[in-house]
Backbone as JSON Lines, residues from 0, in Angstrom:
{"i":0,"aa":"X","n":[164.85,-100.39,-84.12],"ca":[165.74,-101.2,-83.31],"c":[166.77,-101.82,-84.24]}
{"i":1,"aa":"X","n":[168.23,-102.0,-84.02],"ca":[169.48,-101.98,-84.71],"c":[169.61,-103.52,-84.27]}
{"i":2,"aa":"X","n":[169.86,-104.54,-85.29],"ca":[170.2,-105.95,-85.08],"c":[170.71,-106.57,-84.31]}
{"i":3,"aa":"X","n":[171.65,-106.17,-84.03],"ca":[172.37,-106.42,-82.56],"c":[171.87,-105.86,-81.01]}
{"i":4,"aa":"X","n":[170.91,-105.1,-81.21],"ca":[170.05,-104.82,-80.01],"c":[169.09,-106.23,-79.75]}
{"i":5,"aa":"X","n":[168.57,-106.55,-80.78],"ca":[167.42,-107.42,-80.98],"c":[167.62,-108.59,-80.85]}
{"i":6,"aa":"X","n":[169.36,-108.89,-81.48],"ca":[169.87,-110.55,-81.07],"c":[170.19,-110.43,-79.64]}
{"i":7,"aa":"X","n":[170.61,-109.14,-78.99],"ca":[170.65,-109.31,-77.38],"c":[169.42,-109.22,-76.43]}
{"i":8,"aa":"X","n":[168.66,-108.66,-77.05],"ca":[167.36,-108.79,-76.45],"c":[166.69,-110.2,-76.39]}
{"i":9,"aa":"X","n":[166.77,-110.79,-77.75],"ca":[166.42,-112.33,-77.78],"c":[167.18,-113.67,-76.8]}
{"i":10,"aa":"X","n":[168.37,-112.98,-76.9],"ca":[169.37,-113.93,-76.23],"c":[168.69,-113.77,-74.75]}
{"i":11,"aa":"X","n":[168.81,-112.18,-74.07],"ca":[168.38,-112.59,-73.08],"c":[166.96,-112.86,-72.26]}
{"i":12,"aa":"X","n":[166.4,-113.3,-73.56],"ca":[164.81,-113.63,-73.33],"c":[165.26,-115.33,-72.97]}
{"i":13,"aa":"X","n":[165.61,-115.9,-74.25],"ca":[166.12,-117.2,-73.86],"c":[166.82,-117.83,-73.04]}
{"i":14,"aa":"X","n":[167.74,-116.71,-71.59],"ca":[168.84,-116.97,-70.69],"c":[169.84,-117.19,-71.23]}
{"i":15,"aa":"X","n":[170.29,-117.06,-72.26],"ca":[171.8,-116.74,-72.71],"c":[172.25,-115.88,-72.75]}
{"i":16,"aa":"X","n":[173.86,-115.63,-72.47],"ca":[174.23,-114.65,-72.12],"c":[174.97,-113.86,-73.77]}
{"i":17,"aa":"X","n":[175.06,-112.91,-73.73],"ca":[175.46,-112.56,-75.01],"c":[176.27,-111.46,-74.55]}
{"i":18,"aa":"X","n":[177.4,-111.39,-75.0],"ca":[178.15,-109.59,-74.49],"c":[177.73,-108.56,-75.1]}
{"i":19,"aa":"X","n":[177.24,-107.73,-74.27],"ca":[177.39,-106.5,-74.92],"c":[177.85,-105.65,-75.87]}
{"i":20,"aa":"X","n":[177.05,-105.13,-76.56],"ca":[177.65,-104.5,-78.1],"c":[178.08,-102.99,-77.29]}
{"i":21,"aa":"X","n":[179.28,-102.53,-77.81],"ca":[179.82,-101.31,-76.85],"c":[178.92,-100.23,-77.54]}
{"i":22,"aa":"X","n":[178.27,-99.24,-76.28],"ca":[177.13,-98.19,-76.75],"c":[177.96,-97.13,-77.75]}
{"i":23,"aa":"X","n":[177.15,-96.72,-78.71],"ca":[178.34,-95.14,-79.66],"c":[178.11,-94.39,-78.71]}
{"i":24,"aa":"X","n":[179.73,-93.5,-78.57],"ca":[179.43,-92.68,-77.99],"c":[179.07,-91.2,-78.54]}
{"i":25,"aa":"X","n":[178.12,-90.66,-78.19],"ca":[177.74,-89.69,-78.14],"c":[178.93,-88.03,-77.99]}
{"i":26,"aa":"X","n":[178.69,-87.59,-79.0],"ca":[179.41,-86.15,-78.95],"c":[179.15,-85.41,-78.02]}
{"i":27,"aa":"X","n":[179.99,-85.02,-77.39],"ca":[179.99,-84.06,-75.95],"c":[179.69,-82.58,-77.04]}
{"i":28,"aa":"X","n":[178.4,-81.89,-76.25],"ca":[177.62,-80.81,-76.75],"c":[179.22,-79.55,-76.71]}
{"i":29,"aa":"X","n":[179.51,-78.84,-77.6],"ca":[180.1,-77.54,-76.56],"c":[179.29,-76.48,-76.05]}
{"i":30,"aa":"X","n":[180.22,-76.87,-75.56],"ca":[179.36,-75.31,-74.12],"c":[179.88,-74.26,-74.18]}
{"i":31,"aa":"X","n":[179.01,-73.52,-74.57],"ca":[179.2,-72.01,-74.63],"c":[179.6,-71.29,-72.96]}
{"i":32,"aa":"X","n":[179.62,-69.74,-72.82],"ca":[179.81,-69.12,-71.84],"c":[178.0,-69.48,-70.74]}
{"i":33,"aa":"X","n":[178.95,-69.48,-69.72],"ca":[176.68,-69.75,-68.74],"c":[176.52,-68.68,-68.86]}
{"i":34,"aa":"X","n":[175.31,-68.28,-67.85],"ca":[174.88,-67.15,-68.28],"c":[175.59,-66.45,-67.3]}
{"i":35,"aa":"X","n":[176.38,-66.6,-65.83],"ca":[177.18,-65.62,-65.23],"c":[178.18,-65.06,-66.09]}
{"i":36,"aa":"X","n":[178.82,-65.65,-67.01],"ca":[179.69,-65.44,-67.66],"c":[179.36,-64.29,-68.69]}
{"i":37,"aa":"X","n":[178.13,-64.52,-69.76],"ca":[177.36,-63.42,-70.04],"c":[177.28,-62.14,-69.76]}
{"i":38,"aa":"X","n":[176.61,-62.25,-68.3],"ca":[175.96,-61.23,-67.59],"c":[177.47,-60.37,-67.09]}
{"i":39,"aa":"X","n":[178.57,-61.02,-66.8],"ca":[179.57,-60.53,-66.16],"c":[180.12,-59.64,-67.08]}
{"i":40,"aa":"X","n":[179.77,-60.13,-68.44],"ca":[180.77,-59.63,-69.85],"c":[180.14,-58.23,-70.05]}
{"i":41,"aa":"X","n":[178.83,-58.02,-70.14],"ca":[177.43,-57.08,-70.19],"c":[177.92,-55.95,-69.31]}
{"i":42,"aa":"X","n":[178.16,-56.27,-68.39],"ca":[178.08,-55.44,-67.19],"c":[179.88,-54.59,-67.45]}
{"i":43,"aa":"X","n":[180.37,-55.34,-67.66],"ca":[182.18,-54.99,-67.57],"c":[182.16,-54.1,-69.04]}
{"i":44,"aa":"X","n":[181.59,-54.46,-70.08],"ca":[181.07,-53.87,-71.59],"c":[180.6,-52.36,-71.19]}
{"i":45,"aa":"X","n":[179.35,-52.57,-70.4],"ca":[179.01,-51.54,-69.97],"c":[179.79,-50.22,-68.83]}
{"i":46,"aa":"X","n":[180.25,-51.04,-68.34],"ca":[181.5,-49.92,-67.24],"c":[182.64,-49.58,-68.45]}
{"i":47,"aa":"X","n":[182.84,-50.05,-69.4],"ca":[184.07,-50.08,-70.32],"c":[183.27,-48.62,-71.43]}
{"i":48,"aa":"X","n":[182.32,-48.91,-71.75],"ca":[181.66,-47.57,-72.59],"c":[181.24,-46.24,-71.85]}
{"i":49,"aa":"X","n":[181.08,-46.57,-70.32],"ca":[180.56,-45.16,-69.67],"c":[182.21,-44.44,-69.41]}
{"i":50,"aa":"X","n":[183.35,-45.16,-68.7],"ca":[184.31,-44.65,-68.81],"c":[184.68,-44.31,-70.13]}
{"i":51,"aa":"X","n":[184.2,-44.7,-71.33],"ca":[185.04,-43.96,-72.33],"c":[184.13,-42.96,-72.87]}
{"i":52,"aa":"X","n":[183.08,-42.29,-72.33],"ca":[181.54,-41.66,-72.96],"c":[182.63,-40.29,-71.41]}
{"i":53,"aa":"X","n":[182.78,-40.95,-70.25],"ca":[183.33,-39.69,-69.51],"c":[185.12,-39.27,-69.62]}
{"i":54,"aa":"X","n":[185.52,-40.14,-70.44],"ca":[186.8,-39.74,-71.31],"c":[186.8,-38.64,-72.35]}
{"i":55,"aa":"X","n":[185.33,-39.46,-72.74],"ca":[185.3,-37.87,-74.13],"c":[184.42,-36.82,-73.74]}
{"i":56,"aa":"X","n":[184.03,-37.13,-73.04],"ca":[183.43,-35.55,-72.37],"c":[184.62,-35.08,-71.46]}
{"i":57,"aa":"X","n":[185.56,-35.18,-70.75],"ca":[186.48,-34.6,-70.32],"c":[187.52,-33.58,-71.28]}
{"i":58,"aa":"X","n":[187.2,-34.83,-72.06],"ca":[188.63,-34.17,-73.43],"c":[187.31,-32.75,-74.0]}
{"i":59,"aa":"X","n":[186.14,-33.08,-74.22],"ca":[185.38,-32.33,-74.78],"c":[185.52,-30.86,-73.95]}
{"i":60,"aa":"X","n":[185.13,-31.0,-72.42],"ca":[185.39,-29.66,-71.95],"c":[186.62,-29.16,-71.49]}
{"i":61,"aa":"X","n":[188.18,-29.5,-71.98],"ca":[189.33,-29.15,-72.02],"c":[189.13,-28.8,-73.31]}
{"i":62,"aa":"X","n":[188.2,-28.8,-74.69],"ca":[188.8,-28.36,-75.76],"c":[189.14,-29.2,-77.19]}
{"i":63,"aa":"X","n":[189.26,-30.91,-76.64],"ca":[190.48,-31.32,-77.0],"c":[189.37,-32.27,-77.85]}
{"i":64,"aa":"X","n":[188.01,-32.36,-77.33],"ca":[187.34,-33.46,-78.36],"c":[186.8,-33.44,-79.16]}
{"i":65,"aa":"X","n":[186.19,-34.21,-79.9],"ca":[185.28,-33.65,-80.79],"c":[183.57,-34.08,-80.0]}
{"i":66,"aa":"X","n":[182.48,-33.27,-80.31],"ca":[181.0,-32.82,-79.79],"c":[180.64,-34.57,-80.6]}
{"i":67,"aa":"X","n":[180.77,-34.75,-81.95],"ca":[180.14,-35.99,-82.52],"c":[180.72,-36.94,-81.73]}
{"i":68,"aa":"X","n":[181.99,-37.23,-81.0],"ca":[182.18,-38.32,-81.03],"c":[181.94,-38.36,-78.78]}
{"i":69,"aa":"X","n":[181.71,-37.53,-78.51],"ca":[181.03,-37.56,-77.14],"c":[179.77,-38.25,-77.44]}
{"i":70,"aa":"X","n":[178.35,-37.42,-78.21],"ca":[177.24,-37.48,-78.53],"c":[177.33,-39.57,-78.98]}
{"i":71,"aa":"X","n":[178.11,-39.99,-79.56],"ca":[178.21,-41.31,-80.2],"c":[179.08,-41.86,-78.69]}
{"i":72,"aa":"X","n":[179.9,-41.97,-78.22],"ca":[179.92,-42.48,-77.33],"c":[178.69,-42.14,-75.72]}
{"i":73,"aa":"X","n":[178.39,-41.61,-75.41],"ca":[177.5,-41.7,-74.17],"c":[176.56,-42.53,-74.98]}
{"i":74,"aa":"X","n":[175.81,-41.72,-76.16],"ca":[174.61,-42.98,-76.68],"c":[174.7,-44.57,-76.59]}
{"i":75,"aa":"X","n":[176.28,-45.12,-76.96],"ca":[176.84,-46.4,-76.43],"c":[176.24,-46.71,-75.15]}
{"i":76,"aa":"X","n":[177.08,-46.24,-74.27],"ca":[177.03,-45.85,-72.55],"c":[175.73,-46.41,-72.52]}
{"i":77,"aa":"X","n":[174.83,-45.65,-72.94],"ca":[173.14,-45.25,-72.49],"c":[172.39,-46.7,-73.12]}
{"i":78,"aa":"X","n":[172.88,-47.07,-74.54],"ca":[172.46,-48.26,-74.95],"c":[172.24,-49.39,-73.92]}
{"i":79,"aa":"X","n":[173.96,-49.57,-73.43],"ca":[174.45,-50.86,-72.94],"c":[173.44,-50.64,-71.73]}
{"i":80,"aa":"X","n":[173.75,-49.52,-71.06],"ca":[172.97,-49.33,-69.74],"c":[171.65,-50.1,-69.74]}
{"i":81,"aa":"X","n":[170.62,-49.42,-70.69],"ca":[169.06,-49.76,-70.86],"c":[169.55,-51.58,-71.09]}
{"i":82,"aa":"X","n":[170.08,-52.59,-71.65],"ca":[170.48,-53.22,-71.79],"c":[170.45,-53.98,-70.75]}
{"i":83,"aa":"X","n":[171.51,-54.12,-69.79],"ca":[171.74,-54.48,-68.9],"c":[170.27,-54.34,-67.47]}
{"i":84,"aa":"X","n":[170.04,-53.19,-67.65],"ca":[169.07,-53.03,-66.79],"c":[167.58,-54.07,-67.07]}
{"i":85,"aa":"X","n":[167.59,-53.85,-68.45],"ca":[166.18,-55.32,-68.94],"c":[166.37,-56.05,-68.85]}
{"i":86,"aa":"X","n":[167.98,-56.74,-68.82],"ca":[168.54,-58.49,-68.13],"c":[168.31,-58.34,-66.88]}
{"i":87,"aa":"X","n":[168.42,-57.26,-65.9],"ca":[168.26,-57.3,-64.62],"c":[166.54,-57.47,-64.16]}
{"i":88,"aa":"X","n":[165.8,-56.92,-64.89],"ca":[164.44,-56.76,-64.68],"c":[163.53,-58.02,-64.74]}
{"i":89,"aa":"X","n":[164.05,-58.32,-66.08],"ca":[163.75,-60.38,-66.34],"c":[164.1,-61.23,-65.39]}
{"i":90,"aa":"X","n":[165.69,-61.0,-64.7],"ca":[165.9,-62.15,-63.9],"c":[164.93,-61.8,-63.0]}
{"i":91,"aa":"X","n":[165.01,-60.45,-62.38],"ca":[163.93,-60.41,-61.66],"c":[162.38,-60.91,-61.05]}
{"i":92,"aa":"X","n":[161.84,-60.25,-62.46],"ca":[160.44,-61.03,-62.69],"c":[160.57,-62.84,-62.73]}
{"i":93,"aa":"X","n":[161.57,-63.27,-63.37],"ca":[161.55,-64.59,-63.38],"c":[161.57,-65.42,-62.22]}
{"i":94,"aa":"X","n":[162.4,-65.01,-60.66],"ca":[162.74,-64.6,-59.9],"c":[161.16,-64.84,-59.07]}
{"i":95,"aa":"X","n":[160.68,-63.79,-59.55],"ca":[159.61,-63.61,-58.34],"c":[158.44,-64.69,-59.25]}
{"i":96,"aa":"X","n":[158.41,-65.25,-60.35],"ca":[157.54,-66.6,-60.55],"c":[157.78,-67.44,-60.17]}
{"i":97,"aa":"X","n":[159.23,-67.76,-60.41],"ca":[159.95,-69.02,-59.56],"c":[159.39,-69.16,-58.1]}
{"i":98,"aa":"X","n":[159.63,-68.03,-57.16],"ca":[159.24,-67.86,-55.66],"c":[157.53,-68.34,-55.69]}
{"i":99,"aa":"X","n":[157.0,-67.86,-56.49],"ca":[155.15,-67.98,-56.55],"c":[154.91,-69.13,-56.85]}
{"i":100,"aa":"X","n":[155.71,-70.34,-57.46],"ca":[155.01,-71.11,-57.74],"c":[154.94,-72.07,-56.38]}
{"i":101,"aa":"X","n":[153.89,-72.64,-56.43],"ca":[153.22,-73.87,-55.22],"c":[154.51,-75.25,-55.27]}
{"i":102,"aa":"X","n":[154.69,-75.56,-54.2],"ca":[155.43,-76.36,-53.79],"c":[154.73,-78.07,-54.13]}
């Protein structure tokens, strides 16, 4: 306990009035993205790598691509996918504990 808590605490044990010592203020936390914001980014990430995984397979069967860099982009694609789908599965499950628990 900080001295000036303790002389106002005393004061108003005794009925005197004492003013208030102004509280510190406290640093506002920053806030990152929530999690819609996240999940929105994930998902748009993911539509952003499958269109470019069926960009290079287009160019690939015109001729025009190269086989490594199809094979390295869909694997992207396929990453983000599995990805996204285990954030979906968690909210899920989390989801259906939330619902189970007793009121």
């Amino acid at each position: 306990m900080n001295p000036a808590m303790a002389a106002r605490l005393y004061s108003t044990v005794q009925g005197n009035s004492m003013p208030a010592a102004p509280k510190p203020q406290a640093a506002a936390p920053t806030q990152g993205p929530g999690f819609a914001e996240i999940l929105q980014s994930a998902v748009a990430q993911t539509a952003d790598q499958t269109r470019t995984a069926e960009i290079q397979m287009a160019q690939n069967v015109q001729g025009q691509g190269n086989l490594i860099d199809v094979v390295t982009s869909i694997s992207a694609a396929e990453a983000s996918l599995e990805t996204v789908l285990a954030v979906r599965d968690q909210v899920i499950s989390a989801y259906k504990e939330i619902m189970a628990m007793p009121i």
